[in-house]
C-alpha positions as CSV (number, residue, x, y, z in Angstrom):
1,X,-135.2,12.9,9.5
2,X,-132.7,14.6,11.5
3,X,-131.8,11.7,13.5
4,X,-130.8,9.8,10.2
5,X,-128.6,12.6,8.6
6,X,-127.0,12.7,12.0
7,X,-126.0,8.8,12.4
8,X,-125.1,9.1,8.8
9,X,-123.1,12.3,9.6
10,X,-121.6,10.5,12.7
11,X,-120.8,7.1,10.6
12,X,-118.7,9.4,8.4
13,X,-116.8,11.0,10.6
14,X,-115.6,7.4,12.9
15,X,-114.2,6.2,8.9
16,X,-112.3,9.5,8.5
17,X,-111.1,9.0,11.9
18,X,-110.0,5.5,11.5
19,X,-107.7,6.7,7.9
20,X,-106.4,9.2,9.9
21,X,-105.1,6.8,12.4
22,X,-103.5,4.7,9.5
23,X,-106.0,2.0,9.8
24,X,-106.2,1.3,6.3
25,X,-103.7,3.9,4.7
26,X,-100.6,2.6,3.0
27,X,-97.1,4.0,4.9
28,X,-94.1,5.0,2.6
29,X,-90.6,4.6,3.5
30,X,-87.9,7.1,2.2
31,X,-85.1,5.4,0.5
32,X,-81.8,4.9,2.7
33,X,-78.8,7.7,2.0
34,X,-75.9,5.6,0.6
35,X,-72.7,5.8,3.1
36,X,-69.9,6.4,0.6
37,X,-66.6,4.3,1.8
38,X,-63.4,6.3,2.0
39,X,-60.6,4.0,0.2
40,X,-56.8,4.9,1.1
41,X,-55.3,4.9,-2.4
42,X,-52.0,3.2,-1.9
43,X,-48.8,5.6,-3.1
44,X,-46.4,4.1,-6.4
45,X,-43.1,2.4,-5.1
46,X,-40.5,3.8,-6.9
47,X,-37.8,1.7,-8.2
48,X,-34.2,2.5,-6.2
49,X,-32.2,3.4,-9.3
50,X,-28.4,2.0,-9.5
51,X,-26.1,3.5,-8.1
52,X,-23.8,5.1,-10.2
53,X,-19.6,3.9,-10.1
54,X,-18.0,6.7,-8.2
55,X,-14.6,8.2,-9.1
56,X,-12.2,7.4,-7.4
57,X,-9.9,9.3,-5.8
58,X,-5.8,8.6,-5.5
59,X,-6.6,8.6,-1.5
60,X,-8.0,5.4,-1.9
61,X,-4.9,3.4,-3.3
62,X,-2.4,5.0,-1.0
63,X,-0.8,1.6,0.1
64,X,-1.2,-0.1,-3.3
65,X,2.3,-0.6,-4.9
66,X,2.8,0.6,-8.3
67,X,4.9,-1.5,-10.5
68,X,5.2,-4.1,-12.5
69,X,3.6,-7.6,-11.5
70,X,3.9,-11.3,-13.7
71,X,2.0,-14.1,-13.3
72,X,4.1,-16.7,-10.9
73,X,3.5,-20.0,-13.2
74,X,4.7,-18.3,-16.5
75,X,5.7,-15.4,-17.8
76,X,2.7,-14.9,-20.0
77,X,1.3,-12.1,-18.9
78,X,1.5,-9.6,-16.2
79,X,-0.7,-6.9,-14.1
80,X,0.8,-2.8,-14.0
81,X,-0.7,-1.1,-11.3
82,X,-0.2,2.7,-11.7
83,X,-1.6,5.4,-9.7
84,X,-5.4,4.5,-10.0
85,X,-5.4,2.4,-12.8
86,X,-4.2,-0.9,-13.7
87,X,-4.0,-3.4,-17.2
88,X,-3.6,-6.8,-17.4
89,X,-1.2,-7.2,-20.9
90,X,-1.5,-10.7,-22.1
91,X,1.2,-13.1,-23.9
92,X,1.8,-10.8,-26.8
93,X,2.2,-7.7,-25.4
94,X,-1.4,-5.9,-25.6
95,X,-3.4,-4.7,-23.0
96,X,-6.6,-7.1,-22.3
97,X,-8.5,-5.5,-19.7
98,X,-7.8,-2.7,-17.9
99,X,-9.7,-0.4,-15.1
100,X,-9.3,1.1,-12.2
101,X,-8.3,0.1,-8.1
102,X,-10.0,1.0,-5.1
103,X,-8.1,-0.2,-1.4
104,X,-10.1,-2.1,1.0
105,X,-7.5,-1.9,3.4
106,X,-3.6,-1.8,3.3
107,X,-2.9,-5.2,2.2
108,X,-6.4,-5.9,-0.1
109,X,-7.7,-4.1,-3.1
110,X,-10.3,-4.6,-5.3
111,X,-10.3,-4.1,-9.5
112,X,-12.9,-3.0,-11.0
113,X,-12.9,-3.4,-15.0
114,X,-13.8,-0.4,-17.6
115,X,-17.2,-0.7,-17.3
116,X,-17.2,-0.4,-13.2
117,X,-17.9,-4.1,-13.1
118,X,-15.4,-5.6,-10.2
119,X,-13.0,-7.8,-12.0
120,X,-11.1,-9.8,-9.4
121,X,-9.7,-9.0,-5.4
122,X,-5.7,-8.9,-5.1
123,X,-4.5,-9.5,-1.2
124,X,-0.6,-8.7,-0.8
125,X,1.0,-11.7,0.8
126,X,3.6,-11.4,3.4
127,X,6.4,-11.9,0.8
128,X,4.9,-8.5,-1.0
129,X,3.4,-11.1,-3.9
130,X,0.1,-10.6,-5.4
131,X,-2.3,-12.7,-4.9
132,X,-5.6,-13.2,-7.5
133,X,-8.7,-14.3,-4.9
134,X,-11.1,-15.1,-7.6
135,X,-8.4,-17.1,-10.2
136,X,-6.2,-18.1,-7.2
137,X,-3.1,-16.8,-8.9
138,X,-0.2,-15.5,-7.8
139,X,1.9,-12.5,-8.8
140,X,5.5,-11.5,-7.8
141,X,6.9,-8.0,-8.8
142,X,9.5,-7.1,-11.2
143,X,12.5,-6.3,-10.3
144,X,12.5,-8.2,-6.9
145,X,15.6,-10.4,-6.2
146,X,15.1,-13.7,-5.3
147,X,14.9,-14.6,-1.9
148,X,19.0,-16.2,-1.7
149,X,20.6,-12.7,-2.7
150,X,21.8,-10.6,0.4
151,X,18.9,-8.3,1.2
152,X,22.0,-5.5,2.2
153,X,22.8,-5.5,-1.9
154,X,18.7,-5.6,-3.0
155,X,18.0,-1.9,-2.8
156,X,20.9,-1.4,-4.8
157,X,19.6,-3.5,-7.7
158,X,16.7,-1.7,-10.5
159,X,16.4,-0.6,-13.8
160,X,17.5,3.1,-13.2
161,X,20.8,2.0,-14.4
162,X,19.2,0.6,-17.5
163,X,16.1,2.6,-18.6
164,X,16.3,4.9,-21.5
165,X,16.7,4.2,-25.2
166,X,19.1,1.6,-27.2
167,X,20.1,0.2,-30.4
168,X,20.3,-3.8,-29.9
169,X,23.0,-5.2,-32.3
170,X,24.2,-8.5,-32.9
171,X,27.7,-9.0,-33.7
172,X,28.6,-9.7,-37.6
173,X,29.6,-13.5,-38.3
174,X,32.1,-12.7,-41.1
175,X,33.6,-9.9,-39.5
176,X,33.7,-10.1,-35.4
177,X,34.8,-7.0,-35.0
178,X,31.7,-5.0,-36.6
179,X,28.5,-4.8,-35.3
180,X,25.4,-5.1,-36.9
181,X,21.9,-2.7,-35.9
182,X,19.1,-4.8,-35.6
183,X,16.5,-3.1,-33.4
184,X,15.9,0.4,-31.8
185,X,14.6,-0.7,-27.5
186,X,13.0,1.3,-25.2
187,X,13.4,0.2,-21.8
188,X,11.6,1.9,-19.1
189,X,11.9,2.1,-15.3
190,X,9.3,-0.5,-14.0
191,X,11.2,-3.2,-16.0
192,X,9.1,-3.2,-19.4
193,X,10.2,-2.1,-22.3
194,X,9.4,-2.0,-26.5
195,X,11.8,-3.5,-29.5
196,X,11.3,-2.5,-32.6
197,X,12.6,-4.7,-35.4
198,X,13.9,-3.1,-38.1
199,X,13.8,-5.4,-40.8
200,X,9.8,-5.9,-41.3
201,X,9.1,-2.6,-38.7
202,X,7.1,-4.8,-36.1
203,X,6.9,-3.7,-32.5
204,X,7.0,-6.7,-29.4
205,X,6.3,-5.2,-25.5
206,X,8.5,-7.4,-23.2
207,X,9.6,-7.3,-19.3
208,X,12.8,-8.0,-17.7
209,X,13.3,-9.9,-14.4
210,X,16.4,-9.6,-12.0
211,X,17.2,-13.7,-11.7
212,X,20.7,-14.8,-10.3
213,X,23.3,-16.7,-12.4
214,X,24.3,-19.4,-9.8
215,X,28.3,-21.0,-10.2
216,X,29.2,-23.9,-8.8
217,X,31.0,-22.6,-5.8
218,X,27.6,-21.4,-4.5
219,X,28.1,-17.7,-5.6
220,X,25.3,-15.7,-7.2
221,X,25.6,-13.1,-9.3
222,X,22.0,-10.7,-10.6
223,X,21.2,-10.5,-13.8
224,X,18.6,-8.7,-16.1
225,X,16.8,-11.3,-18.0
226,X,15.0,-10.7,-20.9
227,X,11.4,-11.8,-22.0
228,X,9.2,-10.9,-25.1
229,X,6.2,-11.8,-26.0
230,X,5.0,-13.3,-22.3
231,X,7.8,-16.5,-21.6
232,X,10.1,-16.1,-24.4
233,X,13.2,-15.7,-22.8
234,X,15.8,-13.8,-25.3
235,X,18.6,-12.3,-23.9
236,X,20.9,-11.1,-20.3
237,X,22.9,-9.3,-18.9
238,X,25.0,-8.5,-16.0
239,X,23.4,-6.2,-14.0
240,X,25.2,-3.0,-13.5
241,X,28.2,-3.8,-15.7
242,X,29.2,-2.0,-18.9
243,X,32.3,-0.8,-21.1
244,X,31.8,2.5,-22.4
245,X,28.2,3.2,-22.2
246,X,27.8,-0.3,-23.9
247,X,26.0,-3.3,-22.3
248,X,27.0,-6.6,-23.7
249,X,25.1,-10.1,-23.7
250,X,24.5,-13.3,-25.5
251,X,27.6,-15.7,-26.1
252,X,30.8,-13.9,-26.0
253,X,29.2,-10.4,-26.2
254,X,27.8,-11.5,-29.6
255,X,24.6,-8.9,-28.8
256,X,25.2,-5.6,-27.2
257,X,22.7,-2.3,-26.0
258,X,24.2,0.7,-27.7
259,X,22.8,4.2,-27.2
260,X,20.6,5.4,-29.2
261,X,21.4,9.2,-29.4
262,X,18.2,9.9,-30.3
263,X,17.4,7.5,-33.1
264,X,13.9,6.5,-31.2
């Protein structure tokens, strides 16, 4: 009897054994940790606003000239540089654009228009002409002399001897000897001026260019011709030569300047 509960004692021990040693137990795995990824986020481009139009300052047109300029194949219309600013006035007088300058170098400057746009490039030519880069047009100044008259005599030529304010007449055709007003004009140093018509009270911009009158004999003499309204040439004159504070033109002297003594 005790030799049987021993075996049996014995038998039961080797099984516990054997599941101890993983004979016939099951194994468990733990579940693997997950390996979070680092992701670079990337940074937001920002956008490169405009840049804004810079004021100008008057050192940057130092060597442009101010003055008047007209367009070389017509008289239609003409440029004013002045300082930094410039207008282009068209056929009847009114400005059409107008901006500001900024000086690439001595002898090329750029126009920009009144929204800071750039409008066109002038380059001043050798003859001191302006020349358009982007409508290939050509501008000479007002008030030059043309390129026959003695230079000794040209600095003695301008307007100074002209500006100021005037009553235009035009002679009376029943009576010769009285004089008829007809408009009040404003002429101004750079060679433009303003007429005002009396009659129906309308107002006409204009420009006047030194030309020569040429004889026949080869002599010259300057004169101050007169345009309105782009290449409507109206009237001369003698440059420099008066009676009395009175500046005659037309046929005969039938027109005349008077002053105006303050009638403007």
């Amino acid at each position: 009897m005790k030799k049987k509960f021993l075996a049996v004692l014995l038998a039961g021990m080797m099984v516990g054994a054997l599941a101890a040693c993983g004979g016939t137990a099951e194994v468990t795995e733990e579940p693997p940790i997950p390996v979070e990824e680092e992701i670079e986020e990337e940074e937001p481009v920002e956008e490169e606003e405009p840049e804004e139009q810079q004021m100008l300052s008057p050192d940057h047109v130092n060597d442009i000239p101010e003055g008047v300029w007209l367009y070389k194949k017509g008289h239609n219309y003409w440029v004013v540089t002045e300082g930094l600013f410039w207008h282009l006035v068209n056929e009847y007088g009114e400005t059409a654009v107008e901006g500001t300058l900024y000086a690439e170098d001595e002898d090329t400057f750029s126009v920009y228009d009144e929204d800071g746009e750039l409008y066109t490039t002038f380059t001043i030519t050798e003859d001191g002409e302006l020349f358009d880069e982007i409508y290939m047009e050509e501008y000479f100044p007002v008030g030059h002399l043309p390129e026959k008259f003695p230079a000794e005599l040209a600095d003695e030529i301008g307007f100074n001897d002209i500006a100021g304010e005037w009553i235009y007449q035009e002679q009376d055709t029943e009576n010769y000897e009285n004089y008829n007003d007809v408009a009040f004009i404003q002429i101004r140093q750079d060679g433009t001026y303003t007429i005002r018509f009396y009659d129906d009270d309308t107002e006409t911009e204009g420009v006047i260019i030194i030309e020569l009158d040429e004889y026949p004999d080869g002599t010259a003499v300057p004169i101050y011709s007169f345009f309105a309204g782009g290449n409507n040439y109206w009237a001369g004159c003698y440059t420099g030569e008066r009676e009395e504070d009175i500046i005659y033109f037309g046929n005969g002297g039938s027109e005349r300047l008077v002053p105006a003594e303050g009638q403007g």
